[in-house]
N, CA, C and O of each residue as an XYZ file, in Angstrom:
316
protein
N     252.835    237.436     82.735
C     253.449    237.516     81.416
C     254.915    237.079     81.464
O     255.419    236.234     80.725
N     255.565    237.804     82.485
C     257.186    237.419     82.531
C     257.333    235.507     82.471
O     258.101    234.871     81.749
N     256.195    234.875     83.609
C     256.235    233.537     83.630
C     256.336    232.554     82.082
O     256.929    231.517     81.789
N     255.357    233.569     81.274
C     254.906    232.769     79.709
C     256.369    233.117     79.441
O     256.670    232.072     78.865
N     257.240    233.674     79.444
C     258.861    233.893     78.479
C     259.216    232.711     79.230
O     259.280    231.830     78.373
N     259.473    232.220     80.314
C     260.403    231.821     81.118
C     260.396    230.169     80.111
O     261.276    229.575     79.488
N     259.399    229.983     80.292
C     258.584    228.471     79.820
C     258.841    228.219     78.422
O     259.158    227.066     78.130
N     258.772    229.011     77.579
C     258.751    229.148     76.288
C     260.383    229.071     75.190
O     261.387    229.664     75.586
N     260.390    228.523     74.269
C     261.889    228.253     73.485
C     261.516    229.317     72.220
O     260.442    229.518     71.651
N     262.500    229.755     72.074
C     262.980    230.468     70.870
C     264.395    230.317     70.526
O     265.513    230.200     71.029
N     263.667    230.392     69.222
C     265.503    230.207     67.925
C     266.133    230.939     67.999
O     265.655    232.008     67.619
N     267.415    230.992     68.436
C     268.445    231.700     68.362
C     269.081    231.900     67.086
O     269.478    233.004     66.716
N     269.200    230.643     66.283
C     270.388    230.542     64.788
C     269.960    228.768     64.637
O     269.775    227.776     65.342
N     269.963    229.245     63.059
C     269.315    227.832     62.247
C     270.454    227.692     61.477
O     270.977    228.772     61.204
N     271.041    226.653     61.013
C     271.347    226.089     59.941
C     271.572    224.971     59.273
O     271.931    223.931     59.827
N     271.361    225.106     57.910
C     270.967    223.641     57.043
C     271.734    223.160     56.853
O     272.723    223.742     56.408
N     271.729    221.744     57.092
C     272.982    220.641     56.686
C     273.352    220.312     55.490
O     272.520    220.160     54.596
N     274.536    220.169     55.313
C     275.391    220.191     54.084
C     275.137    218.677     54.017
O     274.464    218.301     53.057
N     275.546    217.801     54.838
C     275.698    216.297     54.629
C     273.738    215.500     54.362
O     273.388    214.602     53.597
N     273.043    216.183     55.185
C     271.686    215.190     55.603
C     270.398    215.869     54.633
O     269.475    216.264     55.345
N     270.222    216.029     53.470
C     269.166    217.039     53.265
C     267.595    216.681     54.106
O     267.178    215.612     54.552
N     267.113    217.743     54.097
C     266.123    217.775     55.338
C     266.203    218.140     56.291
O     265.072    218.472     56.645
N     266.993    218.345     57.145
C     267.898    218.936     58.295
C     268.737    220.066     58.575
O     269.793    220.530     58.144
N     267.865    220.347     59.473
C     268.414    221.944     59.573
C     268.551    222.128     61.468
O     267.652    222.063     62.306
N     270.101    222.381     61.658
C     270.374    222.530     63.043
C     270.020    223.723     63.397
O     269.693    224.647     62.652
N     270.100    223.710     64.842
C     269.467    224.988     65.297
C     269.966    225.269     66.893
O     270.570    224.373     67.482
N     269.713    226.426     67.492
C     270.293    226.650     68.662
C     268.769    227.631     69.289
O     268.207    228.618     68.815
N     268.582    227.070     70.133
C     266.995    227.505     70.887
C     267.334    228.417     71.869
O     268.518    228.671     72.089
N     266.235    229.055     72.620
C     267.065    229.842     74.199
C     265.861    229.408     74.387
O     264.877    229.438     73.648
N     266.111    228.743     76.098
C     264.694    228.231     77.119
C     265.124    229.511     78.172
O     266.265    229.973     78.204
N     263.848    230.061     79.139
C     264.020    230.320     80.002
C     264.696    231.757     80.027
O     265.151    232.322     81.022
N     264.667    232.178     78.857
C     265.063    233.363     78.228
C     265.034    234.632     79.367
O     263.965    235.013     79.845
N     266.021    235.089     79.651
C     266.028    236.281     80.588
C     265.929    236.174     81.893
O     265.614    237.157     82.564
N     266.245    234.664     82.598
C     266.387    234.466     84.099
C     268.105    234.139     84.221
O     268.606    234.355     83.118
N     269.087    233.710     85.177
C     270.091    233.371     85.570
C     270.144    231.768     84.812
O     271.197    231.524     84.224
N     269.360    230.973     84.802
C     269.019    230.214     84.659
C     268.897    229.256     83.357
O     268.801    228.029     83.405
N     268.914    229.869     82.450
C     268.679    230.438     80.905
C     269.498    229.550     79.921
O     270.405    230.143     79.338
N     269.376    228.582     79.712
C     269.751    227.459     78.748
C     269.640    227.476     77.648
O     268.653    228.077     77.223
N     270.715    226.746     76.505
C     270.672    226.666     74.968
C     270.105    225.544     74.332
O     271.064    224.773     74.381
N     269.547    225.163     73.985
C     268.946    223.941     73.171
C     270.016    223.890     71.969
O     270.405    224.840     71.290
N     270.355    222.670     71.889
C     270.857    222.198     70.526
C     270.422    221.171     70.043
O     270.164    220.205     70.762
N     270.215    221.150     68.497
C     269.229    220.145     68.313
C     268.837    220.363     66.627
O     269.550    220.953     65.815
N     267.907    219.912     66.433
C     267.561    220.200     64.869
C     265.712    220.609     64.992
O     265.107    220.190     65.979
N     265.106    221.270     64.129
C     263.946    221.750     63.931
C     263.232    220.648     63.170
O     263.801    219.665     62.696
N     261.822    220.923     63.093
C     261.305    219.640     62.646
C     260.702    219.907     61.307
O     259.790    219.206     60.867
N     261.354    221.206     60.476
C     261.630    221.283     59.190
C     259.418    221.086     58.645
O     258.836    220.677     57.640
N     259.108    221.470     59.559
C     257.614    221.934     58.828
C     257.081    223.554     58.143
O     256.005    223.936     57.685
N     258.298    224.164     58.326
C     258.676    225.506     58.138
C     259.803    226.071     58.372
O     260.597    225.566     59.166
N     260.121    227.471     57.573
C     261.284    228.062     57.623
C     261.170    228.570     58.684
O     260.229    229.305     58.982
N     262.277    228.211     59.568
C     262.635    229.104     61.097
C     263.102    230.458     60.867
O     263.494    230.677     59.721
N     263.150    231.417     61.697
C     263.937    232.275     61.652
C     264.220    232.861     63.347
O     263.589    232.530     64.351
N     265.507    233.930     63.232
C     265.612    233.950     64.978
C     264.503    234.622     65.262
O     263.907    235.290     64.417
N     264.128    234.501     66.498
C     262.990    234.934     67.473
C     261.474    234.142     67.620
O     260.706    234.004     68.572
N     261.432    233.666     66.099
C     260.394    232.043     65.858
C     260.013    231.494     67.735
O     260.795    231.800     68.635
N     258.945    230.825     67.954
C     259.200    230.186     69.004
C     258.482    228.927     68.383
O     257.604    228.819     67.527
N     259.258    227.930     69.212
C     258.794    226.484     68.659
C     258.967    225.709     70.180
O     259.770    225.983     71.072
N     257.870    224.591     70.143
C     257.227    224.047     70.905
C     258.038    222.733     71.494
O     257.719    222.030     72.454
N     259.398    222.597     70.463
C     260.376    221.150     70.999
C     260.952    221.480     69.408
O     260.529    221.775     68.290
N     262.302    221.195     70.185
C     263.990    220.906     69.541
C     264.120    219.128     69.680
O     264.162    218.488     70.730
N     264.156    218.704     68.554
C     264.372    217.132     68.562
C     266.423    217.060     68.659
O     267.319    217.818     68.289
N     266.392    216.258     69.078
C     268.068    215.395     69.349
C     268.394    216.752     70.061
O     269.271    217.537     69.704
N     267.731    216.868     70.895
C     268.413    218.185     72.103
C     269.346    217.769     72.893
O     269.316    216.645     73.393
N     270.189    218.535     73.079
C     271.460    218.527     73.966
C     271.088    220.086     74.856
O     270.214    220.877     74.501
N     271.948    220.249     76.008
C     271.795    221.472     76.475
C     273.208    222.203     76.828
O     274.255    221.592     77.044
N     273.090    223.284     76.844
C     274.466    224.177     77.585
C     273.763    225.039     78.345
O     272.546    225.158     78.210
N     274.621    225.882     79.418
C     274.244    227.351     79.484
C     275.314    228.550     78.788
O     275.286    229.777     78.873
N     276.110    227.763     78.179
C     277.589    228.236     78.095
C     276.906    228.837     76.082
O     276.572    227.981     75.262
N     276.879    229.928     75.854
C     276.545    230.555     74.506
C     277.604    230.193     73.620
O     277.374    229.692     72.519
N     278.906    230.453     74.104
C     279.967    229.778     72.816
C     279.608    228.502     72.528
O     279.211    228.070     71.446
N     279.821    227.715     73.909
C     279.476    226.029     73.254
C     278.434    225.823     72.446
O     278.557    225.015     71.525
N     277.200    226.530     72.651
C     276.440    226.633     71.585
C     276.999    226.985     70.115
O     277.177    226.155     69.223
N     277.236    228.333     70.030
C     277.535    228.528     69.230
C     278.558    228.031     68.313
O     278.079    227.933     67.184
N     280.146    227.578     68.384
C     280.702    226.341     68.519
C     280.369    224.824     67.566
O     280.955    224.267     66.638
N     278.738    224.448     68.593
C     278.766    223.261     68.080
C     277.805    224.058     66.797
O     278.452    223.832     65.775
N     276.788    224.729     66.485
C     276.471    224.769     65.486
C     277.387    225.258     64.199
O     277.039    224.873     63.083
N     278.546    226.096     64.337
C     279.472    226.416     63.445
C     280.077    225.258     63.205
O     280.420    225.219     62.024
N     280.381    224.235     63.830
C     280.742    222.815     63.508
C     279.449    221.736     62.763
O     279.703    220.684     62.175
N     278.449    222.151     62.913
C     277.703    220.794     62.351
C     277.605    220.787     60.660
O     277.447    221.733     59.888
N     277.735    219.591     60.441
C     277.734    219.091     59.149
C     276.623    219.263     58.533
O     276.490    218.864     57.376
């Protein structure tokens, strides 16, 4: 069971773009609860309303951190 978390992405924080309608950024956690434990940044593929804890299967225009501010950061910055 611990292995299925490790593998698996969940939404951290969604939000919808002011500039692009259709688009909604988002901040994922991979690998959730190891040392290891990375942020997805990226946008959702808008076939449904996300919310945190959601798990989704791929973050399109992904970037990565392990660093939570930089995450957090770039989504308080996106347009």
């Amino acid at each position: 069971m611990k292995n299925e978390i490790k593998e698996r992405i969940f939404i951290l924080a969604t939000k919808k773009s002011q500039e692009y309608e259709g688009t909604t950024y988002c901040i994922g956690v991979f690998k959730l609860g190891t040392r290891c434990m990375e942020f997805i940044l990226g946008e959702t593929d808008n076939d449904r309303q996300y919310k945190r804890g959601d798990e989704v299967t791929y973050i399109y225009n992904a970037d990565y951190t392990s660093d939570l501010q930089i995450a957090l950061d770039w989504l308080n910055n996106a347009k």
